[in-house]
C-alpha positions in Angstrom: 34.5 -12.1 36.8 31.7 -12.0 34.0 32.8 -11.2 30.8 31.2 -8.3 28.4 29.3 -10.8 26.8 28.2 -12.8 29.9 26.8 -9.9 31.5 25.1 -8.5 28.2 23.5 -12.0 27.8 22.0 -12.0 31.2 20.7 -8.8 30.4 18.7 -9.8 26.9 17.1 -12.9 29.0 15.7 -10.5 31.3 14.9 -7.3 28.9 11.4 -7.1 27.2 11.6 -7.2 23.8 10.2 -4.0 22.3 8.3 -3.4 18.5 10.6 -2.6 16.3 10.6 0.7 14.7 9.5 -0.3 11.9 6.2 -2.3 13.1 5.7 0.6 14.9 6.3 2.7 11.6 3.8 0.2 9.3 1.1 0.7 12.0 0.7 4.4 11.8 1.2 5.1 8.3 -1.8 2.3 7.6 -3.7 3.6 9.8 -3.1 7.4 8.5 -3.7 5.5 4.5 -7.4 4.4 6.4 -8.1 8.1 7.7 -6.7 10.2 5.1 -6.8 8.8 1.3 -4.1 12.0 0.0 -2.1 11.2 2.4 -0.4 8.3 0.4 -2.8 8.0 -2.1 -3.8 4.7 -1.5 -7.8 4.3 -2.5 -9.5 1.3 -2.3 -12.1 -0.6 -5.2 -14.4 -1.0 -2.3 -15.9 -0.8 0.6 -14.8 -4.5 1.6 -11.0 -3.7 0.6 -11.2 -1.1 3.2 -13.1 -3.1 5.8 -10.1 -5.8 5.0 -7.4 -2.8 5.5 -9.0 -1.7 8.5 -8.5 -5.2 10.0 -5.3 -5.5 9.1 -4.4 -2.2 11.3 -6.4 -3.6 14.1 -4.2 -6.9 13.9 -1.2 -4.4 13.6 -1.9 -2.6 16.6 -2.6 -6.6 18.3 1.3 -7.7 17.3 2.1 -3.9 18.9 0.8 -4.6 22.4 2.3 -8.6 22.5 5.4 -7.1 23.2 4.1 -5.5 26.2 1.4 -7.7 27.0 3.2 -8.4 30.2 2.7 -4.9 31.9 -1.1 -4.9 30.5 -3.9 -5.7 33.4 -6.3 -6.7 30.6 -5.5 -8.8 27.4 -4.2 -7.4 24.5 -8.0 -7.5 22.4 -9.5 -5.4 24.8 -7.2 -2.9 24.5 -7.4 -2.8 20.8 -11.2 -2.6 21.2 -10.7 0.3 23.1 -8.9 2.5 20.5 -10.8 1.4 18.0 -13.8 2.8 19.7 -12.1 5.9 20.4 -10.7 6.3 16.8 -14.1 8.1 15.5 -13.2 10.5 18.5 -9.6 10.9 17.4 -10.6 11.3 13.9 -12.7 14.0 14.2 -10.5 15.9 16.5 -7.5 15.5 13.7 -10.0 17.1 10.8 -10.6 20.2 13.3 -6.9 20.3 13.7 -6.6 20.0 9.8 -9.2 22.8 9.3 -7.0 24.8 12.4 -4.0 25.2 10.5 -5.6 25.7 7.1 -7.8 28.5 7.7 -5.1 29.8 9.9 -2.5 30.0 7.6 -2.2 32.1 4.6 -0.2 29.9 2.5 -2.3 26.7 2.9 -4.6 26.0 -0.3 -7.0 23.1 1.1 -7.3 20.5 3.6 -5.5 17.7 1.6 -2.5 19.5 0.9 -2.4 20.1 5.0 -2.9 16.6 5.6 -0.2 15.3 3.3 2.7 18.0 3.3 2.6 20.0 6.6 4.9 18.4 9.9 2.8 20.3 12.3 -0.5 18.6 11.0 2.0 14.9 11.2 3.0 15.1 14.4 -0.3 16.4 16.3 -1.8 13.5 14.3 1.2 11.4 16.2 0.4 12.8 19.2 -3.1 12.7 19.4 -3.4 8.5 19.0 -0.2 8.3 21.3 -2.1 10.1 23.8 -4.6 7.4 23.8 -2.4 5.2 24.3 -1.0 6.3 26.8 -4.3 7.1 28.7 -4.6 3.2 28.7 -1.7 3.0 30.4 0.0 1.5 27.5 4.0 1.4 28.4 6.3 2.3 25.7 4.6 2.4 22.4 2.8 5.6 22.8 6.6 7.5 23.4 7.9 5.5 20.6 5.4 7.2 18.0 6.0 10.2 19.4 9.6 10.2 18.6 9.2 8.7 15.1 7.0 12.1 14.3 10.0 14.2 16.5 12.8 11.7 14.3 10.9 13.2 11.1 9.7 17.1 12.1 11.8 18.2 14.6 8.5 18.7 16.6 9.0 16.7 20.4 5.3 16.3 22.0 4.9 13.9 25.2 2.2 11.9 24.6 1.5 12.8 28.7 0.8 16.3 27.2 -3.2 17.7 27.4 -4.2 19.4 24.0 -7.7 20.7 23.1 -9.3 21.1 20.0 -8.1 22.4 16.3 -4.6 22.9 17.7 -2.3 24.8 15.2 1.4 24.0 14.6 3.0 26.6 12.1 6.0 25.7 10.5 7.4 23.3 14.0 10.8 22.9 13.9 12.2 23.0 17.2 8.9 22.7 19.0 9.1 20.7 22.9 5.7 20.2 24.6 6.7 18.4 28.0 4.5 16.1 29.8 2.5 17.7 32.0 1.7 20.6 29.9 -2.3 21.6 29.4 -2.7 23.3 26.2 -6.4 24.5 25.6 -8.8 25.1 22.3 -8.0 27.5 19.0 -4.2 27.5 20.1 -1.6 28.2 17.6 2.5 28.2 17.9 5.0 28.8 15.9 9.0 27.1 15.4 10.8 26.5 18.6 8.0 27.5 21.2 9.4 25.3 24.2 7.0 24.7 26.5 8.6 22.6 29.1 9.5 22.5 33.2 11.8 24.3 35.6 13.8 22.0 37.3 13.0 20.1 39.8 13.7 16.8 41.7 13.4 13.2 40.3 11.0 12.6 43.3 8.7 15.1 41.5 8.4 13.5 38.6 4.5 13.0 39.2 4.3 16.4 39.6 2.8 18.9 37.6 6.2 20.6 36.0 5.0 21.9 33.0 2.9 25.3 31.9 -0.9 25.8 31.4 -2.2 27.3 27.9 -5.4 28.5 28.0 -7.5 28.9 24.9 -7.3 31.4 21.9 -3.3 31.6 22.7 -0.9 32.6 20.0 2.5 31.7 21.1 5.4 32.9 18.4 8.9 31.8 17.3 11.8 31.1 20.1 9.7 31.4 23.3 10.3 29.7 26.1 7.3 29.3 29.0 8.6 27.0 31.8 7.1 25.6 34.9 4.1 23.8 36.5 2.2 27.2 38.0 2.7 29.0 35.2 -0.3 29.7 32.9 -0.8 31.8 30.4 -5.1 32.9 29.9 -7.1 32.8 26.9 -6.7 35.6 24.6 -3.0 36.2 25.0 0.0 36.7 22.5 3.5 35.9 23.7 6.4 37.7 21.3 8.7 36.4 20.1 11.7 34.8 22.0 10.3 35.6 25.0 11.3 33.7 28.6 8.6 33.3 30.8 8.4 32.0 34.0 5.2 33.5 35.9 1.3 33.3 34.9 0.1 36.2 32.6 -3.5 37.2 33.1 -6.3 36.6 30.0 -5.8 39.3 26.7 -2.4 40.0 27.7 0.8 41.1 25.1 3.8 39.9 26.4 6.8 40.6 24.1 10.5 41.7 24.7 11.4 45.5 24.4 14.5 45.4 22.6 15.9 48.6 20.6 17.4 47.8 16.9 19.8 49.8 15.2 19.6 50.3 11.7 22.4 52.4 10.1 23.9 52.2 6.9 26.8 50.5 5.7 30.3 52.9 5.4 
């Protein structure tokens, strides 16, 4: 009979060896000193430093998919090449976002200060070049940024997830965007909107499990929208802690119709 030890061994000689978190960590926050100079206010003398710092992310990203070079069905530069020609995309989509939450909420002073300080801005910046990555078909990495922005916001997005334009994340904690979810433009949700699938069988995992938001959507605190038919059309406002597990037509108000007492204290 194998030992512990025996049997664990066998197990690292078969076992890819993944990035560590940290590699993983040094990627994205170059990559996030490239796109956004407040973020850490890194600057650079010129425009060759930057050129030099941008290679140095590309080469990053290249030690990233070694370690799973062996599920790849192209080599590991093409791939790179690939997100780096998407990144102008990506870029532009993350200043929209940017632009989303600061002229959407009242407490927000400028751009820069929603770049460096707000989680919702972090981890839809996250999501959006795990997404990417995972539209390659990339195994593993794109989950593993995903869950160092959830590890530092409290905000869980699958990178699987759809998300249109100048998305809007206010405050986050307790967010859970599921796989399969479509979320459309000018969207906006508050803290612990979960947005994720009724349960079904591990044979369905293909499936779509998880709700449809169309655009223009406010979605506030505590609500829970569950299911892979369910959609909710452009225009509408779901209250509060609401539970929903049906479609609601476009320009609808969905909230709960609960009495509160007020008396005063004997």
């Amino acid at each position: 009979m194998k030992t512990l030890i025996e049997e664990l061994y066998e197990i690292h000689k078969e076992k890819t060896v993944l990035p560590a978190p940290l590699l993983v960590n040094n990627f994205i926050e170059t990559l996030f000193s490239i796109l956004f100079p407040t973020y850490n206010n890194k600057t650079f003398a010129n425009k060759e430093k930057l050129e030099e710092e941008y290679a140095k992310n590309k080469e990053q990203l290249s030690i990233l998919l070694l370690h799973v070079k062996d599920y790849l069905n192209e080599d590991v530069d093409a791939f790179v090449e690939k997100f780096y020609d998407k990144l102008p995309l990506i870029y532009k989509c993350l200043i929209d976002d940017a632009d989303a939450i600061e002229s959407g909420d009242p407490a927000a002073t400028n751009r820069d200060e929603v770049i460096r300080s707000y989680p919702g801005f972090y981890a839809i910046a996250i999501f959006r070049i795990a997404h990417f990555l995972y539209d390659l078909k990339i195994p593993f990495i794109p989950r593993i940024l995903t869950e160092i922005a959830h590890s530092k916001t409290g905000i869980d997005i699958h990178p699987g997830a759809t998300i249109g334009k100048s998305f809007f994340i206010d405050h986050g904690t307790g967010i859970v965007i599921g796989e399969t979810t479509v979320i459309g433009n000018f969207v906006k949700i508050y803290q612990g909107v979960t947005l994720g699938a009724l349960s079904v069988k591990k044979e369905l995992a293909d499936s779509k499990r998880h709700p449809t938001i169309e655009d223009h959507v406010v979605i506030y605190a505590g609500a829970t929208i569950l299911g892979g038919r369910t959609v909710i059309g452009k225009n509408s406002t779901i209250g509060g802690n609401v539970w929903l597990t049906k479609s609601v037509k476009e320009n609808s108000l969905v909230y709960q119709n609960v009495d509160i007492t007020i008396d005063e204290k004997k």
